[in-house]
C-alpha positions, 0 to 999 in steps of 0.5 A, spaced: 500 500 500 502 506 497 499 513 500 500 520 496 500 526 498 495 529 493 494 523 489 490 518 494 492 510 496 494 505 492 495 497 492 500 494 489 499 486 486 505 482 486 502 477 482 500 481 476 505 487 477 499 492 478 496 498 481 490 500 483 488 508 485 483 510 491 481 516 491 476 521 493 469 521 490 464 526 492 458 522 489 460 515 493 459 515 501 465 509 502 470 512 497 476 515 501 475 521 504 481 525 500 487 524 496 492 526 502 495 521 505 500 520 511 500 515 515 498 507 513 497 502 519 494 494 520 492 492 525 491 485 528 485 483 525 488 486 518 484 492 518 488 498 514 487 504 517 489 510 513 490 516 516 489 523 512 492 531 512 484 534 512 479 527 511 481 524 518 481 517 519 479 511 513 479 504 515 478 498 511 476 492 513 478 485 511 477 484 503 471 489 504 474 496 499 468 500 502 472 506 507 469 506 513 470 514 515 472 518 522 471 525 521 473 531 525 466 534 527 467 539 532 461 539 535 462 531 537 466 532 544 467 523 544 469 523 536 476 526 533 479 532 535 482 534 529 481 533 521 489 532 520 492 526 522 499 524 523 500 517 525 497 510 528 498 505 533 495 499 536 495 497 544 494 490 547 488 491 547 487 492 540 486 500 541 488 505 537 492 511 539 492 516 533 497 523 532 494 529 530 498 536 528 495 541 533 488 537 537 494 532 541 493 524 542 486 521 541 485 514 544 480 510 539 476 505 543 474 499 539 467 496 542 464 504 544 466 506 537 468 513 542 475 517 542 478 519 548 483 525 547 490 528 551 490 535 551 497 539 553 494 543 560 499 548 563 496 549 568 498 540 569 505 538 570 502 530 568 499 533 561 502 531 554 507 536 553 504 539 546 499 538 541 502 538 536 505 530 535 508 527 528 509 520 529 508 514 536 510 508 538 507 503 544 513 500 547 514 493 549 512 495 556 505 498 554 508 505 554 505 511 549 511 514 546 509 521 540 514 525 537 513 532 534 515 538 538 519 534 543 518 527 545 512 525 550 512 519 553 505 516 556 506 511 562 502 506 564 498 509 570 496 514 564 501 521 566 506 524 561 513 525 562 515 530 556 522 530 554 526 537 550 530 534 545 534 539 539 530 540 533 523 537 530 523 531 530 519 526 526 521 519 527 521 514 533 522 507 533 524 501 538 529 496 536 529 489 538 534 490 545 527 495 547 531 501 546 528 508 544 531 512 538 528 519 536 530 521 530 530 529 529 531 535 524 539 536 529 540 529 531 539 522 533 537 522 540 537 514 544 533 514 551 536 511 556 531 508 561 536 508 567 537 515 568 530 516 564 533 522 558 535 522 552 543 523 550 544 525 543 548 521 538 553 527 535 550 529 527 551 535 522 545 534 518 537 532 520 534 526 520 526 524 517 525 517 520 528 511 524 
């Protein structure tokens, strides 16, 4: 699967070396909401999710290629918070996590079809640190780890730690040793867990993924 940035999604057969194109149609319902395409994301029960710069979120489910739609409305207070999404993850108990650029970190619940939202409140030390989040990752321990305008960590007993690191950062990953790297417009930062920081990997020059 293959997400453009103006010209829809696109799937990919090996067998015949072809491509299909989605795009949006205004006169179908289950077509994709819009072209922009930034995120792609199966989960468990190999549903796709597509995330989108304006649309929300689409999903497909199994072989069935009509898009289910989350949209923004910004009279639903238990629906999306933005119409920009960034990024997606899914947690153990086959939740989604979803990024947005400037309405925070939604909580997607399954079986209530209901989003829970994480704002940045100065006024709460234990609240995300920004809303405007590129990319996350849920750790091997279960930990909510997004990125953007620094790094922002979501630990079990659901309080954020909020780390500042050099830069925008777009990328974060763990590898297989459970260490977490961040990718940022400066540097290449690596958390180490025993003194709960980031210590940067010295670079001339920007990262955009990892």
């Amino acid at each position: 699967w293959i997400g453009t940035a103006m010209d829809g999604l696109f799937s990919y057969n090996r067998d015949d070396k072809t491509f299909i194109q989605y795009k949006h149609d205004p006169a179908d319902p289950f077509s994709i909401s819009t072209n922009g395409i930034t995120s792609i994301f199966e989960d468990d029960a190999n549903n796709l999710w597509i995330g989108t710069g304006g649309g929300g979120i689409c999903v497909i489910r199994g072989f069935n290629y009509a898009f289910e739609h989350f949209l923004f409305d910004p009279e639903n207070q238990s629906g999306l918070s933005n119409p920009v999404v960034n990024d997606l993850a899914e947690d153990k108990d086959g939740n989604i996590w979803i990024t947005t650029w400037g309405a925070g970190l939604n909580h997607f619940d399954r079986k209530n079809k209901t989003f829970s939202k994480y704002r940045h409140d100065p006024s709460d030390p234990g609240s995300i640190g920004s809303d405007k989040l590129a990319r996350i990752i849920i750790d091997s321990k279960g930990n909510v780890w997004c990125n953007g305008w620094g790094v922002h960590k979501m630990n079990t007993d659901g309080k954020f730690e909020s780390f500042r690191l050099p830069g925008l950062s777009w990328g974060i990953y763990q590898d297989k040793k459970g260490i977490v790297w961040v990718a940022t417009s400066e540097a290449l930062c690596k958390y180490d867990e025993s003194m709960n920081s980031f210590h940067e990997i010295s670079y001339h020059g920007s990262f955009h993924g990892v």
